[in-house]
N, C-alpha and C positions, 0 to 999 in steps of 0.2 A: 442607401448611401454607402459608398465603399473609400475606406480610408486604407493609407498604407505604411506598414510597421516592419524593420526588421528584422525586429525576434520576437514572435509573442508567446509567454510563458502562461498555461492555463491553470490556472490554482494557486494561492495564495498561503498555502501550508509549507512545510518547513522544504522541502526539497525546494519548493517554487521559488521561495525569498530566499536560501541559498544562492542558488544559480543566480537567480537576480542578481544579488549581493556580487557573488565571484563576476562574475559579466562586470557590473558596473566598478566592481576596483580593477580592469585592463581595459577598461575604456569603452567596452560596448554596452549603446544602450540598448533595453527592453521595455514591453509594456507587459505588463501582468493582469491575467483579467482573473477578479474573484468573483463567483455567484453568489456569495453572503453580502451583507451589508457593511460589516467588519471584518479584521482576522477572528479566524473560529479558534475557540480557545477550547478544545475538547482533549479529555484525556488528563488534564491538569499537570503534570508530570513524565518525566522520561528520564530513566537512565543513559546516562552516556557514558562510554567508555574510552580510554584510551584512543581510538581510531578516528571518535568525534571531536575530543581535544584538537588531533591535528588535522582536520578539517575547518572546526573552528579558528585555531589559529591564522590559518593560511585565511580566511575569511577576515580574519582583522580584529575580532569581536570576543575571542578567548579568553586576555584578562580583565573585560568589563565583566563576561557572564561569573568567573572565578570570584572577584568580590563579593558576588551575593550568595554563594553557593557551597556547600561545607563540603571539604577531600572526603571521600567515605574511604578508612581503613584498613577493614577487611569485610571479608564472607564468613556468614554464617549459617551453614547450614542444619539443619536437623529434622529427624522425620517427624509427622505430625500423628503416626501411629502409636509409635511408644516415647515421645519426647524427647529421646535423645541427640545429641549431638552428632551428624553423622560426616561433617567435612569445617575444616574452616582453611579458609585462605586468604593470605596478605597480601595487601593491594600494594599496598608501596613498598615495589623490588624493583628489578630491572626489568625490560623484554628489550626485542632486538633494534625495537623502534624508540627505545629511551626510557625512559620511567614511566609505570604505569600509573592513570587517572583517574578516577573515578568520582562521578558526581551524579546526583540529581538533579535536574534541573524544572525550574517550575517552565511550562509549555509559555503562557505566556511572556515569560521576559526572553526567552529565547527568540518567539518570533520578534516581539518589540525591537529586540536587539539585531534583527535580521533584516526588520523593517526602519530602523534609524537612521541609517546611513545610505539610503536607497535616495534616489532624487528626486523634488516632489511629483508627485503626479505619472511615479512607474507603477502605482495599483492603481486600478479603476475596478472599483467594488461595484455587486452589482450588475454583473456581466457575466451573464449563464451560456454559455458555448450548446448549440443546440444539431450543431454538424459542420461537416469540414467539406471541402471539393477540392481536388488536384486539379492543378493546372500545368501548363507546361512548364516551368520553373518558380512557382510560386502553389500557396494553399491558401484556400480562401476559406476565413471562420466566418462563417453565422452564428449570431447571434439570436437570445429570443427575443430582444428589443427590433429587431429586422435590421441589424444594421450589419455591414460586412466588413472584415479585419484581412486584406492582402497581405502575406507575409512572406518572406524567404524562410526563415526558419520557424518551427511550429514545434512547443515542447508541455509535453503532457503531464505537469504535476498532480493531476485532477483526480488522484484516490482511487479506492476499490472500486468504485463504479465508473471509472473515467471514459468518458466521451473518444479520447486519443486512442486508449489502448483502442477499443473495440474497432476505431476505424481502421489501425493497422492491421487486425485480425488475432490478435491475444484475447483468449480466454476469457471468459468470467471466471473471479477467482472463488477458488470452491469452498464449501464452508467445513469448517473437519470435525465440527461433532461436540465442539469445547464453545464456549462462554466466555467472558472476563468481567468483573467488576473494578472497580477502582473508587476509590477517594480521596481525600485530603484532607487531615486535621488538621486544625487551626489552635497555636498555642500563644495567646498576645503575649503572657507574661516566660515565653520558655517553655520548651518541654524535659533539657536535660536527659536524650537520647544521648547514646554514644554516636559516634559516625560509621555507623558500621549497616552493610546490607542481611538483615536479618531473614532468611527465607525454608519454610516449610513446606514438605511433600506427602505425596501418599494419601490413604487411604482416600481416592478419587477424585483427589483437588490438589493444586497448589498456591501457596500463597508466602507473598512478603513484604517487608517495610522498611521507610532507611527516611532519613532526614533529608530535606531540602537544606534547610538552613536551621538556626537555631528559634523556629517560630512556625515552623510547619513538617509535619511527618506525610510523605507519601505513603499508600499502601494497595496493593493487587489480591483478587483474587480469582484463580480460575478454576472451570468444571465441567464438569459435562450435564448438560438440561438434562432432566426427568420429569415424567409425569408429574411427579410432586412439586417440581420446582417453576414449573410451566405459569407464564404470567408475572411472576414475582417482580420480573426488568420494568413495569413500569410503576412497580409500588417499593416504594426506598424503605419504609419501615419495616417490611419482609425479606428485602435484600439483607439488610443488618440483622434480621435475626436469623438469616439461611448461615452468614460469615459466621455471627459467632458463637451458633452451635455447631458449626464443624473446628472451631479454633478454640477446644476444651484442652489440649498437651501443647497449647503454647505455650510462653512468657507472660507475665501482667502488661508488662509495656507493650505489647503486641495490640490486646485485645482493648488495653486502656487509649488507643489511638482511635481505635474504630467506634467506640464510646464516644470519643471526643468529636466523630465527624458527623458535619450535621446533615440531617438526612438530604436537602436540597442538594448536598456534594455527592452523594451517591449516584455513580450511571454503571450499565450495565449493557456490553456488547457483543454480539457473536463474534466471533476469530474466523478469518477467513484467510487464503494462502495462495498465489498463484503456484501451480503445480510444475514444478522443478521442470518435465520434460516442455512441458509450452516456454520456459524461460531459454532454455539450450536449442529448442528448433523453430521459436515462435521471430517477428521480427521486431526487433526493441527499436529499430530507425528503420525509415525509409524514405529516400530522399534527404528531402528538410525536415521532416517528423519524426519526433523520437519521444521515448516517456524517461519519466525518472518517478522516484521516492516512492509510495504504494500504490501509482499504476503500473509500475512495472516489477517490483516485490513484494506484495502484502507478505507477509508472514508472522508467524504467533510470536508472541514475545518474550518466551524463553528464555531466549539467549540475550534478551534486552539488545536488539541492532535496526529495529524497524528504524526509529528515528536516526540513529548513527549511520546507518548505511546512505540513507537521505541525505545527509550532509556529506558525506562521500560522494555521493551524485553529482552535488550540486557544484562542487569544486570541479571534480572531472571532467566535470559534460561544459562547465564556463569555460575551463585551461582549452580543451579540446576544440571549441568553438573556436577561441581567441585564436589556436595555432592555425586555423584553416581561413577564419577572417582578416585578421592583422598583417599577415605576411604577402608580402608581394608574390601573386600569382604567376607561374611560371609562363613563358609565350605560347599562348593558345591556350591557356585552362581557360574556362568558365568559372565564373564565380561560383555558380550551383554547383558544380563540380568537387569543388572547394568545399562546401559546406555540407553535401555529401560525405564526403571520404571522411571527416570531421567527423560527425555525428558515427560512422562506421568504425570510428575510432574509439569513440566512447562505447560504442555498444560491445564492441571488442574485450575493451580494460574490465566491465561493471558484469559482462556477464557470467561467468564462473564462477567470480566468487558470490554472487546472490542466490547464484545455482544452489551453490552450499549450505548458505547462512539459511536457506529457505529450509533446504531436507534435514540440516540438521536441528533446528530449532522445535520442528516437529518432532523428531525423535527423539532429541531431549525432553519437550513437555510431557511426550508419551509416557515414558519411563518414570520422569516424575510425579505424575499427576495417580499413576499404575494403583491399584488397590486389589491386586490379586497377593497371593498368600507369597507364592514361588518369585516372583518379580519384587514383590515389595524386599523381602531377604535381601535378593538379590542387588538391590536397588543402595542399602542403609549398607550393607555389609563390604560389596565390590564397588560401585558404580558410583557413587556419592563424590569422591574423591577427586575422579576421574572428571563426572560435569563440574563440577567446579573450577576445575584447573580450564577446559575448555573456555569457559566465559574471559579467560584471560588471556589463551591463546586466538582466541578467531577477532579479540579485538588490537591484538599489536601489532597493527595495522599503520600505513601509511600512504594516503591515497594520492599525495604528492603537494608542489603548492602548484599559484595559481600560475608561473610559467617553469617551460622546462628548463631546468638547466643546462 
């Protein structure tokens, strides 16, 4: 049975309910197909920065997510070799795109809040995309229920492993050698954290923590696998005690979170990255197809912009849509035409800067995570300083709103 959609958005994670979201406040609608049975609430937590504020806002959703969600301060860095302090920086100054932002935010009420204002019946969970076929002005999804989806536009939210990339001919994204853990304490009565991003490097790992709100502490930690550590990702009691016997020249309130999480909040992931030069010569659209959010950047999360960049996407790629759909077709365009050069438009704005945010996030983990003698020095002494201030410059960002001015 072959039905027929205008825009169909494949995945149900934040880039996908983004665009969704931007599309449906200029008026266009979409269907979105998830393969889970719910939204996937993985990851529990994301920092956002400055760049996500004003995507969120242009999104409509900024001061619902703000009420539940603590300003984090500043940065606090220090190495995890000798304890010490090695950078701090304050979050609430200016940058050129207005005051800087910072928050945690828990993963699910972001998508909730992605998902609220949607119309009903723009997710159909349950819907595993299993290949695509070009036609002369349309793509037709299969499905693994056998059922077929005619679309004019086709847009790839669909993660590291997405289905869209690979039919465009983008890479599988490669894995770099690192690991990440993550959790989430839970504190009913308070925890009485400051608001501040706490974060430790060095000697072969990095790791940090910062408040969601006043009732729950996020915390990361990443590595590089070793023989010794081989297996641990699917036993949570061994992950907790890999963290925090490497987190001995923390703070108490560091190590007293990871105490406090229970082991069932414990997971553990490998990092994976599309590789910068497939981003600059690979095709991000073609035609009516195009990807967003980590099928078309996975990257480690260093620089915390995996999810912020996704909402970047998702604004860009709706505006850019809207400009090519909305508007009166000049005499003799084509509609495909139209939604072509659109999507070539988005691919144009998104792509250089994830070029970046991809190489450089890498090379910041690298440095930090570094457990050599001559690079650690280097690292606490010169460099500290310097990543720091970065995380504040790659996000005073402004990806625009949902029309141009």
């Amino acid at each position: 049975m072959e039905t027929v959609e205008d825009i169909v958005i494949v995945g149900a994670g934040i880039a996908g309910l983004a665009t969704a979201l931007g599309l449906h406040r200029i008026g266009l609608r979409c269907l979105v197909l998830e393969s889970s049975e719910s939204l996937r609430v993985t990851g529990y937590a994301l920092l956002t920065w400055t760049n996500a504020w004003k995507a969120l806002d242009a999104l409509g959703i900024g001061d619902y997510l703000r009420q539940q969600h603590v300003q984090l301060q500043r940065l606090v860095a220090a190495s995890s070799v000798t304890g010490v302090t090695t950078a701090q920086v304050s979050f609430v100054e200016q940058g050129k795109c207005g005051n800087h932002e910072v928050r945690c935010l828990r993963r699910n009420i972001l998508l909730e809040a992605l998902e609220k204002d949607l119309p009903q019946g723009t997710i159909r969970f349950g819907s595993k995309v299993v290949s695509l076929e070009q036609t002369k002005n349309s793509v037709l999804v299969h499905l693994a229920d056998g059922s077929i989806l005619k679309t004019k536009v086709l847009v790839g939210c669909d993660g590291v492993n997405s289905v869209v990339a690979k039919w465009l001919g983008l890479q599988k994204p490669a894995f770099t050698g690192r690991s990440a853990m993550r959790g989430l304490a839970e504190f009913p009565d308070g925890h009485g954290y400051k608001p501040e991003f706490l974060q430790y490097f060095g000697d072969g790992f990095r790791s940090g923590c910062m408040p969601c709100n006043d009732k729950s502490i996020y915390w990361f930690f990443t590595y590089s696998p070793s023989s010794q550590s081989q297996g641990i990702e699917d036993d949570p009691a061994k992950m907790k005690q890999l963290v925090l016997s490497k987190l001995q020249k923390v703070p108490k309130e560091v190590t007293n979170a990871l105490e406090k999480t229970e082991l069932d909040a414990f997971i553990s992931a490998p990092l994976r990255l599309r590789v910068p030069w497939n981003v600059l010569w690979g095709d991000i659209s073609k035609g009516g197809v195009c990807v967003a959010g980590d099928a078309l950047h996975p990257m480690t999360p260093d620089m915390g912009q995996g999810g912020c960049s996704a909402l970047e996407d998702g604004v860009t790629l709706a505006r850019c849509l809207g400009e090519a759909l909305i508007r009166k077709p000049n005499e003799g365009e084509e509609e495909y035409d139209m939604i072509r050069r659109g999507l070539e438009k988005y691919a144009k704005e998104r792509r250089w800067r994830v070029l970046l945010l991809i190489a450089t996030a890498y090379v910041v983990g690298a440095i930090q995570q570094s457990n050599g003698v001559v690079m650690n020095f280097l690292r606490d002494k010169c460099l500290s300083g310097l990543m720091a201030g970065m995380l504040l410059n790659w996000a005073d960002f402004d990806c625009g709103k949902l029309y141009s001015p």
